[in-house]
N, C-alpha and C positions, 0 to 999 in steps of 0.2 A: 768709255763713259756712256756711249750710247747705248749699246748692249746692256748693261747695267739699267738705263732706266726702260727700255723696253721689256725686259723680265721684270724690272718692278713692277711697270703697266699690265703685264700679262695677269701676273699673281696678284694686282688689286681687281683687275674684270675676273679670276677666277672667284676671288672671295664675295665678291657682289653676287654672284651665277651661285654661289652655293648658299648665300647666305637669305635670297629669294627661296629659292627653292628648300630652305628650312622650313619657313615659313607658308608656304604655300603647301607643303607636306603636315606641319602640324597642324594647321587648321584643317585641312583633309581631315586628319584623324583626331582633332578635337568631335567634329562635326557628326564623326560616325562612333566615337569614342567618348564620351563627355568622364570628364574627369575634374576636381579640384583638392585641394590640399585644407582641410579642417582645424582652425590652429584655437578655436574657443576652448574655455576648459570644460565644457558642458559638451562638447560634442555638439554644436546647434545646428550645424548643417549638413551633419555626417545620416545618411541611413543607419536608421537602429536594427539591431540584432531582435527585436520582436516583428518588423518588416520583412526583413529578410527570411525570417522561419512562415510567417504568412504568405508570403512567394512564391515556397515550395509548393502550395497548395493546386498549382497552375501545373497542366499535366506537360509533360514533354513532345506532346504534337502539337494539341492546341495551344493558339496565339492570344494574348487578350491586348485588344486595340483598345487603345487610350485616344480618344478624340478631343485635340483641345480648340473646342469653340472659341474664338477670342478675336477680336473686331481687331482690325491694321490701326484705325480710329480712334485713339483714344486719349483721354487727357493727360497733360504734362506731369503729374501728379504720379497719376497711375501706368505708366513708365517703366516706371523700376519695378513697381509690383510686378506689371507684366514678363519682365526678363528676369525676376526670383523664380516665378513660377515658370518659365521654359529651361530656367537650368536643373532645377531639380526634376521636374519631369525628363530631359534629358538625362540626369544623373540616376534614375529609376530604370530608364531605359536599357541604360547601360548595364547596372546592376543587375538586371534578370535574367541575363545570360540568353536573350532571344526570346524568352517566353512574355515579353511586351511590347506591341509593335505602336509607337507615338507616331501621330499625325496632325498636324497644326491645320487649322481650317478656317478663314474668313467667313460668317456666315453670308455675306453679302456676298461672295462668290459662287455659293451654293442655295440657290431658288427651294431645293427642297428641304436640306438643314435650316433655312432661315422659317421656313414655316412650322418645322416640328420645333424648333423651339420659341415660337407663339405660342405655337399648342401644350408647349410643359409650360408656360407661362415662367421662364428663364430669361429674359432679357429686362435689367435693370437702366435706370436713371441714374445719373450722375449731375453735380453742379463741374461750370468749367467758365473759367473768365479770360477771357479773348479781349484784348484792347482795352481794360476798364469796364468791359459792359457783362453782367452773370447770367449764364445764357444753361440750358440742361442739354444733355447727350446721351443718348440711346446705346449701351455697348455688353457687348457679352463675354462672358469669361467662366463659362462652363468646363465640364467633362463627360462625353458618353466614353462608357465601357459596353465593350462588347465580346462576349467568350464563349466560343463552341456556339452550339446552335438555340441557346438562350435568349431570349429578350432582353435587350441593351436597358442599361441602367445610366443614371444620371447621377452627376455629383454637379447640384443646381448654382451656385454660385461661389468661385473660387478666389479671395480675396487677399489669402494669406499661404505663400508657400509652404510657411511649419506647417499647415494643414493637411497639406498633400498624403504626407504618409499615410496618416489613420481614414482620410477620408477614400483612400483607393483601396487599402488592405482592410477597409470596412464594407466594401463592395465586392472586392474579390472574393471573401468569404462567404459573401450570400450567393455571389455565383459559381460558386465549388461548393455549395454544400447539398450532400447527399441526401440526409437527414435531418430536419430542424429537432435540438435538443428540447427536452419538455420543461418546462417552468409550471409547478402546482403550486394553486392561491389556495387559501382557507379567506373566505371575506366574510366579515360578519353580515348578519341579514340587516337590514334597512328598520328604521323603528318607525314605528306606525304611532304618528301624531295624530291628538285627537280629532282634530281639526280638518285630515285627510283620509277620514272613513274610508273606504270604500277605494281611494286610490294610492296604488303602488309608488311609495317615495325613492327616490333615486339612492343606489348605493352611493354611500358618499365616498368609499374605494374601490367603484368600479371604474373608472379612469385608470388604475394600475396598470402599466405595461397594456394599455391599450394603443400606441403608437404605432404606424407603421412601418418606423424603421425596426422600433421592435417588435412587428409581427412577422417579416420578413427573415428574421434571423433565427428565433424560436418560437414554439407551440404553448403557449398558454391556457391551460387547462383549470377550472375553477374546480375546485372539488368541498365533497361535505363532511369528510375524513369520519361516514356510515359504512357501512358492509358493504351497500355497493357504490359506493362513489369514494374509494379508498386513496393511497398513494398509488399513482401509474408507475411502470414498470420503468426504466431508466431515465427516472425523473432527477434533473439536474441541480434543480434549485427547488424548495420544499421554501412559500410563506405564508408562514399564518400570522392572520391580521385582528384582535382581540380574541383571539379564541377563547369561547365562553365556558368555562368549568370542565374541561372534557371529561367525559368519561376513562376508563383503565383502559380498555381495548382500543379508544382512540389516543390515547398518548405512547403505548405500546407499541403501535406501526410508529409514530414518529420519532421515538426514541431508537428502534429498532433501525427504520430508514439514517436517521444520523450516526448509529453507532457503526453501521453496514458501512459507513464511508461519504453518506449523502451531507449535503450543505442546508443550513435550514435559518431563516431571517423570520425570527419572531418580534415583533411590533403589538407589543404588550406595555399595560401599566398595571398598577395594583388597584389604583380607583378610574373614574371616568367624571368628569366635569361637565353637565347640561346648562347651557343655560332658556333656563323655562321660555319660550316664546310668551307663553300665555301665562298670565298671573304675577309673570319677573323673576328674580332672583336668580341663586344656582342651585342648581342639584346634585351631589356627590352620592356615587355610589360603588361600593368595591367591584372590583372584578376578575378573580380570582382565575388563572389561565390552567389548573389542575397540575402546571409542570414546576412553582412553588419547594414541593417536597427532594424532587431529582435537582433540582438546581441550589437549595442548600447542600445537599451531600456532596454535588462540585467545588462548592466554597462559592457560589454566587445567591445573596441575600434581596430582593427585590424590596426598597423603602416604600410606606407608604405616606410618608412626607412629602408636602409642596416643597419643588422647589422654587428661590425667587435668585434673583441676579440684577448688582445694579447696571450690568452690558444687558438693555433691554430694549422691547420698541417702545419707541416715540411717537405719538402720533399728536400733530397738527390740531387743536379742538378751537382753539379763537385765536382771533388777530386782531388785535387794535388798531383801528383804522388811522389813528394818531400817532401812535408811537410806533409802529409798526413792529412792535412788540409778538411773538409768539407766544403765546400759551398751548402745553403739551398734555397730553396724559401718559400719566409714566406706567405702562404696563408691566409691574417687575417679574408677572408669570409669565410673560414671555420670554420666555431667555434668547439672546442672540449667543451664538456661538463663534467667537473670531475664530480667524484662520491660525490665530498664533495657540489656539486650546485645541485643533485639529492635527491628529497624528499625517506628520507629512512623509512616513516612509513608505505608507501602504499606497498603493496605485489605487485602489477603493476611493482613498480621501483625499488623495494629492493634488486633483484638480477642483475641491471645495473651498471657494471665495469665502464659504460662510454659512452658519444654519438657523435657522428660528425654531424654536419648539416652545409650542403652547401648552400651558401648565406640566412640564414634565415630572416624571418622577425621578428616584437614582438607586444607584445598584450599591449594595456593600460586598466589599469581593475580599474573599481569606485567600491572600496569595499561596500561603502553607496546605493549606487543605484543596486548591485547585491544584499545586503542584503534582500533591496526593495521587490525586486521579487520573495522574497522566496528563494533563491538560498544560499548555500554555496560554496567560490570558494578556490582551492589548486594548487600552484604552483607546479606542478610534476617537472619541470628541467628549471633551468635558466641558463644567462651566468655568467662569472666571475665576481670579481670584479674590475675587468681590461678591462672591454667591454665599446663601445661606438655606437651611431649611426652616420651614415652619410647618409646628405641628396639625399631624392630619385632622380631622373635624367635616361632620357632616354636610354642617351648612357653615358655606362656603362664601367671600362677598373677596373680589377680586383687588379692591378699591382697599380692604385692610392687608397691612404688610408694616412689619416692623423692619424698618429700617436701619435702624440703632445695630440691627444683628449683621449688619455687611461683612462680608470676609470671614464669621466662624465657620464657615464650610467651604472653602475654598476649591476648586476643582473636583468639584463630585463627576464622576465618570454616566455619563447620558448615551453611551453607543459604544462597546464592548466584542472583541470578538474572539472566543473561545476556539482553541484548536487544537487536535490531537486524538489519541485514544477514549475516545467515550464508553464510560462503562454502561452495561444492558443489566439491570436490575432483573430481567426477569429470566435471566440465563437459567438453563436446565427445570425452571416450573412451566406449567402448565398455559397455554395459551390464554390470555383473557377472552370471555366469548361476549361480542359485540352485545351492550342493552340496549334493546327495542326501545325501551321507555326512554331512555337521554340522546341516544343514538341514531335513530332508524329516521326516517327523510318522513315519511308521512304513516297512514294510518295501513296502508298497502303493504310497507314494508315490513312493518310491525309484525302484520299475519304474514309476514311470508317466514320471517326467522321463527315463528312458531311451530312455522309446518316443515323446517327443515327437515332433510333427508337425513335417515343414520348414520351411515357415513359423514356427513356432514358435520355433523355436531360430535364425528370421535376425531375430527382433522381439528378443529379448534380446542378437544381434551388433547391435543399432541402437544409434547415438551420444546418449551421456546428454545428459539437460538438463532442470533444472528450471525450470517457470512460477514467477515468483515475484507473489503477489495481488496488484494493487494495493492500499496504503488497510492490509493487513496487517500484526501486528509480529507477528512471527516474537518467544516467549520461548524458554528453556533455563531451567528449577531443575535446580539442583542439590541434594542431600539427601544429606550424609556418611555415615547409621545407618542404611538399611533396618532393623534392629530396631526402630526406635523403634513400629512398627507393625506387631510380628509379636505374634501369638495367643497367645504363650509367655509373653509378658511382661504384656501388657496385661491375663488371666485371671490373675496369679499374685493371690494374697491378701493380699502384703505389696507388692510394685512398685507394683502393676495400678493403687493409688490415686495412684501417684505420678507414673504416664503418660497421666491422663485429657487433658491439653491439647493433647497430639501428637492425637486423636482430632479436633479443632476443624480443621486445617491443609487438612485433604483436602477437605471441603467447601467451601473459602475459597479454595482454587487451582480445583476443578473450577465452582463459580458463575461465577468472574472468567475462567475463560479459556472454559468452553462457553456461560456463557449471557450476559454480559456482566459490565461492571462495575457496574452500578448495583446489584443485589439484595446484593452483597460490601461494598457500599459504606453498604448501611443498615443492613444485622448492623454493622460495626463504629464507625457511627454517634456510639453509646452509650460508646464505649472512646476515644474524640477525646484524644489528650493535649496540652495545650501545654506546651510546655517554658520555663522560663525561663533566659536565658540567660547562663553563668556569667561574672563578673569577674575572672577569675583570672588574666589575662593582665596582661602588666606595664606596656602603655599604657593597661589602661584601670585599674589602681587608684587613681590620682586619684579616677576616678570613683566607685570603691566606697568610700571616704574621704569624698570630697563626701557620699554618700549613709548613710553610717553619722554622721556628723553631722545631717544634716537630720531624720533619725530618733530620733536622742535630742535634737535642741534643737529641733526645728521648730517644734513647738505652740507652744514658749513663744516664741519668737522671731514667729508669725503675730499673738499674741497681744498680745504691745508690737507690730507695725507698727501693727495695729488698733485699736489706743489710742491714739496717736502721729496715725492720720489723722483719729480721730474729735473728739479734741485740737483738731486744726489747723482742721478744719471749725467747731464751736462757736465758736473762736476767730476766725475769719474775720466766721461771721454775725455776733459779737458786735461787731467793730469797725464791720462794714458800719452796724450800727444805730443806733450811737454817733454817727457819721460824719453819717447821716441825718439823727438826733435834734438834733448840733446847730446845724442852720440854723433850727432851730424852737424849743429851746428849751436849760436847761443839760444838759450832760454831765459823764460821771462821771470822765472825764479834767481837767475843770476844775476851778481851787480854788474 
């Protein structure tokens, strides 16, 4: 007996000795390993497959160090944030297969990290309550990146781990890149009020992709789409922003650059809306973009009808001091755009909250005759199904709108995006030759296409014809409001809050079409919607019947099966036993 329990003793200190040393090994290899198991249906904490190809971008020698600034100090609150954002930075680390070396760093430990991030002006305030008393806290929760012999970048304030991805594979790419891709604007010119003789009024879309994250990533080039100031040579994104009547020779490079395989975001309407500073009123007047004729032959018809929408803004005008009553002005040319009339498949719109567009216009599209041409078309963002149009008319008063008309036009399509084979109208004719007179920048240029050389003027009698890339998709947006992104609106004190989402749009076409889709793809990542899909159709309400029953009786109904089988089993063993029992002795089925 005694033997017996000193080998049982033995073999319980072994399984203790191995069952530390499990543990004392996994975590080893947690620690240099990070690893977890992803069981959401979205994938929420798994690295994505647009991550992992931006990755590859990071060469096989060079290392890029991830420095995570982040205080030991921090409130109870911000905790957990802090250990989301070290497991996925671990779980990144992992993933790179060497090519990202993480390093966690107290700034208080480090005298001169704690000064250079005074100096990026990176360390925030916090509230934090201690004993009942609310007291503020000084704490950092940054990222420098640093690769090859670059100047380290910052990723300024890190709050949310789903962020991590796009915000490091949105640095990595500025720091692997060779090239920045070119981005060409067409902005209209600035209108000269009476009022400001003599001085230059501000482009009201020069703001465009003037940010620094987006001048870091690509080259923005303005151009006058004249002889010399044309489309630039691997120009990634082509926008033109009211383009005023062009000329033939200027709509021929850009029909030519789209059909070639280029991408091109035109933010046109068919009229324009002033409202007169001086004397009141509004003023309408068309504005014709010359591309009209090529864009019915696609099957895309540009309306020059207002449109109105009762999803509109609101704005605040009196408040009754008594009743605390609001009074609003119902602005119905302002359309608000919900997220529920925004296509949610495209990575372009998937991460839009929502849009405002000031008096917009709407597109009529012949799905048959876009087919025609090769083309597939996709409604990016329409109105409600509460919108209507009202007929166009000169003079214009914001304040009349018939109401009564709600809902005959339901979903008019406001942002449109064409893709495929573009056909080149001017295949096998004659080059258009640039007009001096509509075309030419100034009075300089004018005499200079006069005094062209011979040669010169038998290169533009040469026979069109566009390369079309291989492996290329040639897009086309379309965009009914160029206001939605003018300077007027988006500074005013009462709009300006109400058009911050049109501000998201431009970065989300310029990533996807200059730099690829993967970085478009991981900002809207976070905004995934799945839809469930409605029963309202008339062969399937059986189904919603079946399902509205199983939902009030199910549990009880799983709950008698489950008694019924549990029943049946007891009852079986119980026969079986009986059965057994009496070859051997009496049963309880006998008298």
């Amino acid at each position: 007996m005694a033997v017996a329990k000193s080998t049982r003793n033995a073999y319980v200190a072994i399984a203790v000795v191995l069952a530390l040393g499990v543990v004392i090994f996994a975590n080893l290899l947690a620690d240099r390993a990070f690893a977890r198991v992803d069981l959401t249906a979205d994938r929420k904490y798994s690295l994505s497959e647009p991550f992992r190809k931006i990755m590859d971008r990071l060469g096989s020698t060079d290392r890029l160090k991830v420095t995570y600034c982040v205080s030991k100090s921090v409130p109870e609150w911000f905790e957990g944030i802090k250990r989301d954002i070290l497991d996925r930075l671990r779980e990144i680390e992992t993933a790179s297969g060497g090519r990202i070396v993480l390093e966690v760093v107290d700034p208080e430990d480090n005298e001169d990290l704690k000064k250079e991030l005074e100096k990026q002006n990176l360390n925030f305030t916090v509230q934090t309550r201690e004993k009942g008393k609310l007291s503020y806290m000084v704490i950092n929760s940054s990222l420098r990146l640093t690769y090859a012999d670059k100047p380290s970048d910052w990723v300024q304030v890190v709050r949310d781990a789903q962020d991590l991805e796009y915000d490091i594979a949105n640095k990595v790419y500025t720091l692997t890149q060779e090239k920045k891709p070119i981005v060409a604007i067409h902005r209209p010119k600035p209108e000269q009020p009476p009022m400001m003789m003599g001085r230059q009024p501000p482009n009201p879309f020069g703001w465009l992709l003037s940010d620094p994250d987006t001048s870091k990533k690509v080259e923005v080039r303005d151009i006058e789409l004249t002889e010399n100031s044309t489309i630039p040579n691997d120009t990634k994104l082509l926008i033109l922003i009211r383009p005023k009547e062009l000329g033939e020779r200027a709509r021929y490079e850009v029909i030519r650059y789209l059909a070639g395989g280029g991408r091109v975001l035109l933010l046109s309407s068919p009229f324009k809306i002033n409202n007169e500073m001086f004397g009141g009123g509004f003023r309408v007047q068309k504005t014709p973009t010359g591309f009209e004729s090529y864009l019915q032959d696609i099957g895309i018809v540009p309306e020059t009808s207002f449109v109105c929408d009762e999803n509109n803004v609101r704005l605040p005008v009196e408040l009754n001091p008594f009743t605390g009553e609001v009074k609003y002005a119902v602005l119905s040319y302002f359309v608000q755009i919900q997220p529920g009339s925004i296509y949610q498949e495209s990575p372009i719109t998937r991460s839009l909250r929502g849009l405002v567009m000031p008096y917009p216009s709407t597109l009529t599209i012949d799905e048959q005759k876009v087919k025609a041409a090769g083309l597939t078309v996709t409604v990016l963002a329409k109105t409600s199904s509460l919108s209507w149009k009202e007929p166009y008319s000169d003079t214009f008063d914001p304040r009349k709108f018939d109401s009564a008309r709600a809902g005959r036009d339901p979903g008019l399509p406001v942002f449109v995006q064409l893709e495929g084979t573009f056909p080149f109208p001017w295949e096998g004719k004659d080059v258009p030759a640039w007009s001096p007179a509509s075309d030419a920048k100034d009075a300089a240029d004018e005499k200079k296409a006069e005094e062209k050389k011979p040669e010169e003027k038998k290169t533009e009698a040469a026979k069109a014809t566009v390369e079309r890339q291989q492996g290329a998709n040639p897009i086309l947006f379309l965009w009914t409001c160029p206001e939605s992104f003018d300077r007027m609106y988006l500074e005013d004190r009462q709009i300006g809050g109400e058009l911050e989402g049109n501000i998201n749009i431009l970065p989300n076409i310029v990533e996807s079409c200059a730099l690829g889709e993967d970085l478009i793809r991981l900002r809207a990542k976070r905004f995934e919607a799945r839809t469930i899909e409605s029963f309202d159709k008339k062969e399937q309400r059986s189904l919603k019947f079946a399902l509205k029953v199983f939902m009030i009786g199910g549990t009880a109904m799983l709950l008698v099966v489950g008694g019924l089988v549990y029943w049946f089993v007891r009852r079986s063993g119980q026969v079986r036993y009986e059965r057994e029992m009496s070859q051997s002795g009496p049963s309880s089925f006998m008298p």
